[in-house]
VOGU-3710 file (C-alpha; in Angstrom, 3 decimals, decimal comma):
1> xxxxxxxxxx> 96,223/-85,790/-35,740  93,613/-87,020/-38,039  89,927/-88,154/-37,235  90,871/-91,902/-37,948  93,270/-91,506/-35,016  91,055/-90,112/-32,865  88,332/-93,069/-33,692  91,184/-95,839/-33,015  92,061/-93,850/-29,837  88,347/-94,291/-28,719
11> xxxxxxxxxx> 87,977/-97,617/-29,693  91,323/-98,798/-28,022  90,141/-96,855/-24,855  86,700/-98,870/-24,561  88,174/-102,302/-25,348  90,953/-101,045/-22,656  87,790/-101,010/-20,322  88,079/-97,212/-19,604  85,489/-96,140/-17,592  83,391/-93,915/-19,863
21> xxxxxxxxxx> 82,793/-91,214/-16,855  86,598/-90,044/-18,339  85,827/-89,064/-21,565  83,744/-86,368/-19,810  87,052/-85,595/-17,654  88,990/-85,036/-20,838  86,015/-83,893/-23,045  85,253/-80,155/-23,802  81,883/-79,693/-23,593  79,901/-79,464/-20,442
31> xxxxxxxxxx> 77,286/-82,398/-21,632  77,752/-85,831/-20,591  80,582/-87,599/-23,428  80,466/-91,707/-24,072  82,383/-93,789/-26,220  79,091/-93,774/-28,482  79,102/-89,791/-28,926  82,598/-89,974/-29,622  82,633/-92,371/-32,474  79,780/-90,954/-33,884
41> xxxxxxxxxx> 81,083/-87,676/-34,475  84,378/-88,587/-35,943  83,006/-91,463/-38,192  80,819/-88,936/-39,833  82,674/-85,902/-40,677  83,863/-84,117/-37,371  86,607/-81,921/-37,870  90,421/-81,639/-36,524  91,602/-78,106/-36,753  94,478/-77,186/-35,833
51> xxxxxxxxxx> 94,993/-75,855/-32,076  91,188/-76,330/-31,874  89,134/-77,944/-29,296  89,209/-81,634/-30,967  93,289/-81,745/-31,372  93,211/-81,119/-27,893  90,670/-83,766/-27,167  93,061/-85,859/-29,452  95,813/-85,304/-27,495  94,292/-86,139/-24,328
61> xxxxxxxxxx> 92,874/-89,577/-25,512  96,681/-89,796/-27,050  98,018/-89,375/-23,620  95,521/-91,841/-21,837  96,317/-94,847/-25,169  100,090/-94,414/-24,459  100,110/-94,453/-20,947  98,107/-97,629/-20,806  100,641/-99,188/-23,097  102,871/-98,509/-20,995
71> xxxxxxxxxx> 100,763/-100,700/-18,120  99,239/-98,018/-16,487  95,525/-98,317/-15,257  94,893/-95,447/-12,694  92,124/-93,517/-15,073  91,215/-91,246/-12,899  95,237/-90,103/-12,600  95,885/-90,143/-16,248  92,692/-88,621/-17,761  93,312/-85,568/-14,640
81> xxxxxxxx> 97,026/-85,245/-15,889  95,855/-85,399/-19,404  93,317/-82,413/-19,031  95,935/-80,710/-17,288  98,340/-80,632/-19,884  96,214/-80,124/-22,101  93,623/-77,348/-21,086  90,191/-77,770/-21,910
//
């Protein structure tokens, strides 16, 4: 997945009306995550390796995008399921 993903991902999340508290569920590192953070980092340069830390943070936001497509809106359910799958 590429960082412009990841940016549409987050953006599509906060319009969604996501409650920011899970990025932190599905976010890597132990400091407080917003939508802000987020879009920061990938709009100036953050990397997605391969099997790294990000792809899986990409896949997680992935999960929670598709699932709301598909009319879910239990947050708390899909962003557990998503670090699940997805170990942080």
């Amino acid at each position: 997945m590429r960082k412009e993903d990841i940016l549409k991902h987050v953006q599509y999340l906060q319009n969604a009306g996501m409650p920011e508290k899970y990025l932190d569920v599905i976010h890597h590192l132990d400091e407080p995550e917003t939508y802000s953070n987020s879009l920061r980092y990938f709009a100036s340069g953050g990397e997605v390796e391969k099997g790294g830390t990000n792809e899986r943070y990409a896949s997680r936001l992935e999960y929670l995008v598709d699932g709301h497509k598909k009319g879910r809106t239990d947050w708390q359910t899909m962003a557990k399921r998503a670090r699940e799958k997805w170990r942080v």
